[in-house]
Structures are given as structure tokens and as C-alpha cells.
C-alpha positions as CSV (number, residue, x, y, z in Angstrom):
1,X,-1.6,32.5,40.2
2,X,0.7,34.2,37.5
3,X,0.8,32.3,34.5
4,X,3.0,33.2,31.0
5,X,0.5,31.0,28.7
6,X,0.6,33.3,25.3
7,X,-0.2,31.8,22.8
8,X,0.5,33.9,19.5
9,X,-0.8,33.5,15.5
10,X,2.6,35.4,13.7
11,X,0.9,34.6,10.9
12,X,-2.3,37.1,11.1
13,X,0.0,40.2,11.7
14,X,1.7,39.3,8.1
15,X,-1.5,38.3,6.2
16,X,-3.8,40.8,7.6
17,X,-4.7,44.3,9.0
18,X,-6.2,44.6,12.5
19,X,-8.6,47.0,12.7
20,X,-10.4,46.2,16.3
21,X,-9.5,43.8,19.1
22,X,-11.8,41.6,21.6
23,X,-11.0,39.3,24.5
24,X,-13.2,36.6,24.4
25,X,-13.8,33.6,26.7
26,X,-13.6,30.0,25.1
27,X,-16.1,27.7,25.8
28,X,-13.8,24.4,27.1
29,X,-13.9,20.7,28.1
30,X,-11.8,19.8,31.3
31,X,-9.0,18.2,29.0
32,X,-8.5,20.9,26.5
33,X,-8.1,23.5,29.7
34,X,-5.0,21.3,31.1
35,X,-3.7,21.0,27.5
36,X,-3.7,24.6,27.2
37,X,-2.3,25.1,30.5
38,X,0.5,23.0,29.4
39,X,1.3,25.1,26.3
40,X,-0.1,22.5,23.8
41,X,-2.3,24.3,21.6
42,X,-1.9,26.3,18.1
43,X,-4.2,29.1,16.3
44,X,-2.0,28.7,12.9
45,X,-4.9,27.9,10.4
46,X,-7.9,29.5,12.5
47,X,-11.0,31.7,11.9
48,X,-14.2,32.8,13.6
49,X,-17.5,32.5,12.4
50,X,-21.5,32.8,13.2
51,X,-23.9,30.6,13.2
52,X,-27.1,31.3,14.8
53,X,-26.3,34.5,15.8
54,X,-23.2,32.9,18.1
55,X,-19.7,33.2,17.3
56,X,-17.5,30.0,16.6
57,X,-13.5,29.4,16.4
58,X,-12.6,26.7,13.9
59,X,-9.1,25.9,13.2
60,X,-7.4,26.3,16.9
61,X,-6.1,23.0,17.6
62,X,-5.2,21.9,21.1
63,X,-3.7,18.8,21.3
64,X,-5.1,15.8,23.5
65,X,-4.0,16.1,27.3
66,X,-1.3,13.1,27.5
67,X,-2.8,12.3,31.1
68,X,-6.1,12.0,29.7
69,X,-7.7,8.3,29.3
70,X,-11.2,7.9,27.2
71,X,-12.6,11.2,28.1
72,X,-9.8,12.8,26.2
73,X,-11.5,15.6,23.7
74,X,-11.0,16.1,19.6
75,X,-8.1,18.3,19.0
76,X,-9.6,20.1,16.0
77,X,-13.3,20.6,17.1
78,X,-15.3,24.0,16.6
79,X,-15.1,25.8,20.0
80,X,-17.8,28.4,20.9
81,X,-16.1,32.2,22.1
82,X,-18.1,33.9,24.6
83,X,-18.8,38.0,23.9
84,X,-21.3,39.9,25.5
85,X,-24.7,40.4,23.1
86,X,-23.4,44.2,21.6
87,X,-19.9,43.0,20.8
88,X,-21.5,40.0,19.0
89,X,-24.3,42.2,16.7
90,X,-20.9,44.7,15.8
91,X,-18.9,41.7,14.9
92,X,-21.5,40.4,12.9
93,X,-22.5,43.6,11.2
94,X,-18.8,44.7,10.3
95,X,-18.4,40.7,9.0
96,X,-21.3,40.9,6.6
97,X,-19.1,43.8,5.1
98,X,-16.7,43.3,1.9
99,X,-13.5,42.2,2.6
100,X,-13.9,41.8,6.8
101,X,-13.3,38.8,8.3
102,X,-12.4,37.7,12.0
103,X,-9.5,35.8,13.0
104,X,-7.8,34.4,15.9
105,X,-4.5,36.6,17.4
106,X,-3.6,35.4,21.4
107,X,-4.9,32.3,23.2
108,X,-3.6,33.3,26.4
109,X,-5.1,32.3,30.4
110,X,-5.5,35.3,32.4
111,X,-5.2,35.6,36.4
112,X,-7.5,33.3,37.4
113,X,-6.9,30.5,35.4
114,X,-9.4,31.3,32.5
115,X,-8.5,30.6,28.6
116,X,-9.2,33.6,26.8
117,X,-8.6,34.4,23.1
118,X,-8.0,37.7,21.6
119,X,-9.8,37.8,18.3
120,X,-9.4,41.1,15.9
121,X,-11.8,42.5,13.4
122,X,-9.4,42.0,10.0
123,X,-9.0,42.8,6.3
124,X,-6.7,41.1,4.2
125,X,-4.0,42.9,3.2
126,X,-2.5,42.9,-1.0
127,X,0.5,41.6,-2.2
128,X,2.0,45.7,-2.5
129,X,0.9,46.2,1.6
130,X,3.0,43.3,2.2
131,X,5.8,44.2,0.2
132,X,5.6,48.0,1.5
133,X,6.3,46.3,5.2
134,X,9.1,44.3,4.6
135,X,10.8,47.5,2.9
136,X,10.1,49.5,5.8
137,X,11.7,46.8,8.0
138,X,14.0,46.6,6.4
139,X,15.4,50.4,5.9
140,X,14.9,51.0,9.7
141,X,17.2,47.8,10.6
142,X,19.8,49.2,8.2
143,X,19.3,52.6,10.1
144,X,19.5,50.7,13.2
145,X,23.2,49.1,11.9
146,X,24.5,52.3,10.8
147,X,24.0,54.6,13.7
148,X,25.4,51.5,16.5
């Protein structure tokens, strides 16, 4: 079963640097799977957080399955990610840090049918960082023109 379900945040790779990634597993109702299956889900405004020492996505919004009837789920509800104890306590300890947050990159579903989400230890990046990257850019697509 080879699926191309990649679901990306553009977003994140502008407004932040990625220090560390993880590939966690998303706790799911039966609806949300089928709706992410179908392609129908977005990680535009989302973040992770703890609570009780357990790691939560909030933000990811997967839109209701259109075959669903009364069972159907809540597009926006908080969604618990599932990491294995010593990923959690690093996350946790790096988070209660200055300036690190974590954030949502891929919601992809892996070979057996699973939806995983890549999530990436981050720190915001400054107005001169950003600036800096889009003048790179845009000197090596210049370079790019000149040398065709």
C-alpha cells in the first residue's frame, strides 16, 4: 500500500529554524484517518505543546469526512502525538528553554496506513535572518540565469 499523502507547513521553513526533527504518531478518530487519507487536512496555524507531561498538537485542522453522518469528529480539536518517554523529557527540557518552541512540519501516512506527523524542535528566526534568505535566493537564481 504506497500512498503520496504529504502533507507540508511552507510556512515553518520561512518563519523558523529547525534544529531537530521527530516522527510522531497522531492519536485519531476513525473519521479524521479517512479525511486525511483523502488529502483534507492543513497544519498552517499549528503548534505542539505539554500538558501533563504528554505532548499535544493544536491548530492542525482536518476537515470533516464528507461520507461521515453523526459520528463525524471536530475539525479543529487538540490531537495527542505519540513519542516514546526519552524523546518526550528532551522535547520538554529544550521547550522550557528561551526562544524554543515545537511546531508541526509533515502530516504524512507512512506504509501501512498510519498518520504520522513530523514535528521539529524550532526557534524563531528575526526579521535580518529572513531577509539574509531571500537575498541568497535570490543571487543563486540570478547565477542560475546567467550561466543557462
Amino acid at each position: 500500500m504506497t500512498t503520496k499523502i504529504r502533507i507540508k507547513n511552507k510556512k515553518v521553513l520561512r518563519e523558523y529554524e529547525l534544529e531537530e526533527r521527530f516522527v510522531a504518531g497522531v492519536q485519531l478518530v476513525g473519521t479524521e484517518i479517512k479525511s486525511i487519507r483523502a488529502g483534507k487536512a492543513t497544519l498552517v496555524d499549528s503548534f505542539c505543546f505539554f500538558q501533563n507531561k504528554e505532548l499535544y498538537v493544536r491548530g492542525l485542522h482536518v476537515a470533516e469526512y464528507i461520507m461521515g453522518t453523526h459520528w463525524n469528529h471536530n475539525p479543529t480539536r487538540v490531537r495527542k502525538l505519540l513519542l516514546n518517554k526519552r524523546e518526550l523529557q528532551k522535547l520538554d527540557k529544550k521547550v522550557r528553554e528561551k526562544g524554543y518552541t515545537i511546531v508541526a512540519v509533515v502530516l504524512f501516512v507512512n506504509e501501512r496506513g498510519l498518520a504520522k506527523l513530523e514535528i521539529a524542535l524550532a526557534r524563531g528566526r528575526k526579521t535580518f535572518d529572513k531577509r539574509e534568505d531571500i537575498k541568497r535566493k535570490d543571487l543563486t537564481r540570478e547565477m542560475e540565469r546567467k550561466f543557462k
